[in-house]
C-alpha positions as CSV (number, residue, x, y, z in Angstrom):
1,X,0.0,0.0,0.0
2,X,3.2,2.0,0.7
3,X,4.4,2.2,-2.9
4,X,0.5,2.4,-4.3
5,X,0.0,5.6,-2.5
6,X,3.5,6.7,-2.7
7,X,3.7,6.1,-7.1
8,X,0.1,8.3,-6.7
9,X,1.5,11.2,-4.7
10,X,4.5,11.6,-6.7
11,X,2.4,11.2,-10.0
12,X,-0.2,14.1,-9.0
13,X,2.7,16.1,-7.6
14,X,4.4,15.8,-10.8
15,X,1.7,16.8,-12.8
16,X,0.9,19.8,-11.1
17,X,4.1,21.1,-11.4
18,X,4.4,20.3,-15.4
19,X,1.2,22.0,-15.1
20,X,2.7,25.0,-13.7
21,X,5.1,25.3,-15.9
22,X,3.1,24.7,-19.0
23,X,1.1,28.0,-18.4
24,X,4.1,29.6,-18.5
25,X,4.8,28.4,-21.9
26,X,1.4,29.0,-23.3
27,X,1.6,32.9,-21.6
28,X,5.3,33.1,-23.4
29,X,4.1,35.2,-26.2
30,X,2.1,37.6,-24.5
31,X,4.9,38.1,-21.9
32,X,7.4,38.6,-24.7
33,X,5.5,41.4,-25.9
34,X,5.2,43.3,-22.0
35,X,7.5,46.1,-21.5
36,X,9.7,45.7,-18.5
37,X,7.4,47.6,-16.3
38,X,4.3,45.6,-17.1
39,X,6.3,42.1,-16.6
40,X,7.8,43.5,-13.7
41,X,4.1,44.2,-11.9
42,X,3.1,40.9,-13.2
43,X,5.9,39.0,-12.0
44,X,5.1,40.4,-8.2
45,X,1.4,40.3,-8.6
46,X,-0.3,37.8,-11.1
47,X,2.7,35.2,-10.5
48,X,3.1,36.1,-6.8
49,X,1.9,32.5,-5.3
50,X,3.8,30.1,-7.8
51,X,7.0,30.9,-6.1
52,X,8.6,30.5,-2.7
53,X,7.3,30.4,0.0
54,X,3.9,29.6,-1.6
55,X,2.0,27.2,-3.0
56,X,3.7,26.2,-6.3
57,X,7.0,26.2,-5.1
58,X,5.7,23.8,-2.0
59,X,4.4,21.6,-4.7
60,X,7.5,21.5,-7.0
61,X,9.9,20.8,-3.9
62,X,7.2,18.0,-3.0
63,X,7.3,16.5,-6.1
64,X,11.0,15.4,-5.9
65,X,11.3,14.3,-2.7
66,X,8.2,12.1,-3.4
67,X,9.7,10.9,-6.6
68,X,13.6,10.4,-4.6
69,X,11.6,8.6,-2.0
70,X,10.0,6.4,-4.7
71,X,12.9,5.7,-6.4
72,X,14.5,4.8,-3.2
73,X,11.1,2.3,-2.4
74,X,11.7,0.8,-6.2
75,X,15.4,0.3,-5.5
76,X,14.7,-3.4,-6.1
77,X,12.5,-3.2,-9.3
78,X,15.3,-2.9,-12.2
79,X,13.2,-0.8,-14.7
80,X,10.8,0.9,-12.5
81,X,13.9,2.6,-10.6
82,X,15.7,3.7,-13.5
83,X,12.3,5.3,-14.7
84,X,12.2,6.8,-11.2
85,X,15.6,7.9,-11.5
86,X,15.6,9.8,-14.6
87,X,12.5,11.4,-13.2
88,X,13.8,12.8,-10.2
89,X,16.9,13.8,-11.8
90,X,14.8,15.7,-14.5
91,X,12.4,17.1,-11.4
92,X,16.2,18.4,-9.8
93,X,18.0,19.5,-13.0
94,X,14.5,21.8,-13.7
95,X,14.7,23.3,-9.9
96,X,17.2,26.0,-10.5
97,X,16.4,26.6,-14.5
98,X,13.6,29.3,-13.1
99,X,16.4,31.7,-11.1
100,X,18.0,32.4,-14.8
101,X,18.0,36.4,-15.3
102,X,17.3,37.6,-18.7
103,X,16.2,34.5,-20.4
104,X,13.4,33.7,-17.6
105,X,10.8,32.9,-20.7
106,X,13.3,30.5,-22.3
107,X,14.0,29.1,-18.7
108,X,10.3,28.3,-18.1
109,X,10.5,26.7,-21.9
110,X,13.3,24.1,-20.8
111,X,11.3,24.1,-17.6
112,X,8.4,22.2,-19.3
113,X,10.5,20.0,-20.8
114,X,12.4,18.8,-18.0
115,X,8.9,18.1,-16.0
116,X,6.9,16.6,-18.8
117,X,10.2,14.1,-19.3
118,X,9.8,13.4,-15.5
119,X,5.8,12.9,-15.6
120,X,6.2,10.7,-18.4
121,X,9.3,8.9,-16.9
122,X,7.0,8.3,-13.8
123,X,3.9,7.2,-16.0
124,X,6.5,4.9,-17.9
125,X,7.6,3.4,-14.5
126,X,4.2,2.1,-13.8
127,X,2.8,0.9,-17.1
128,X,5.7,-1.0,-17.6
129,X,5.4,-3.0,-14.0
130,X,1.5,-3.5,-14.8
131,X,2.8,-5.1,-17.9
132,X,5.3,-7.8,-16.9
């Protein structure tokens, strides 16, 4: 039951934070057309709870130590850890990506992909034990 609800935390966690990160990408061109002063009021206002020490930066941080501690719990399972692996390096290599200065809408870009390579890493990690 461990690993059942563990696999389902770390799945929903995941997916809200590729979530997060895919509104970015489908706000990139308006933002890219914002002068500095508009993007700057947005970035404290509009964008205010997505970062530390709110809500989406709770749930990003959440989602890789759910997916390290599943990958720990799968240690045993060949495929289903390397899965879990590559996800939670994907979730950690996409952590700092958002402090880039100058580039932030090409940062939340390589954001996306990094999550949506961990969500479907973590999918992958599942279908593939229901399977054998």
């Amino acid at each position: 039951m461990l690993l059942i609800s563990l696999r389902f935390l770390a799945l929903m966690l995941a997916a809200l934070t590729a979530g997060m990160s895919f509104a970015h990408v489908l706000e990139r061109p308006a933002n890219m057309r914002h002068d500095a002063a508009l993007y700057g009021t947005l970035q404290k206002t509009l964008y205010a709870y997505w970062g530390p020490p709110n809500v989406g930066a709770f749930v990003e941080i959440m989602a890789i130590a759910a997916t390290l501690m599943l990958a720990w719990l799968v240690s045993d399972r060949g495929s289903a850890l390397w899965m879990t692996a590559g996800a939670a390096t994907a979730l950690v290599i996409a952590f700092p990506i958002v402090f880039l200065r100058g580039r932030r809408e090409d940062g939340h870009v390589i954001r996306f992909a990094f999550h949506l390579c961990a969500l479907g890493l973590l999918v992958l990690s599942v279908l593939i034990e229901m399977d054998a």
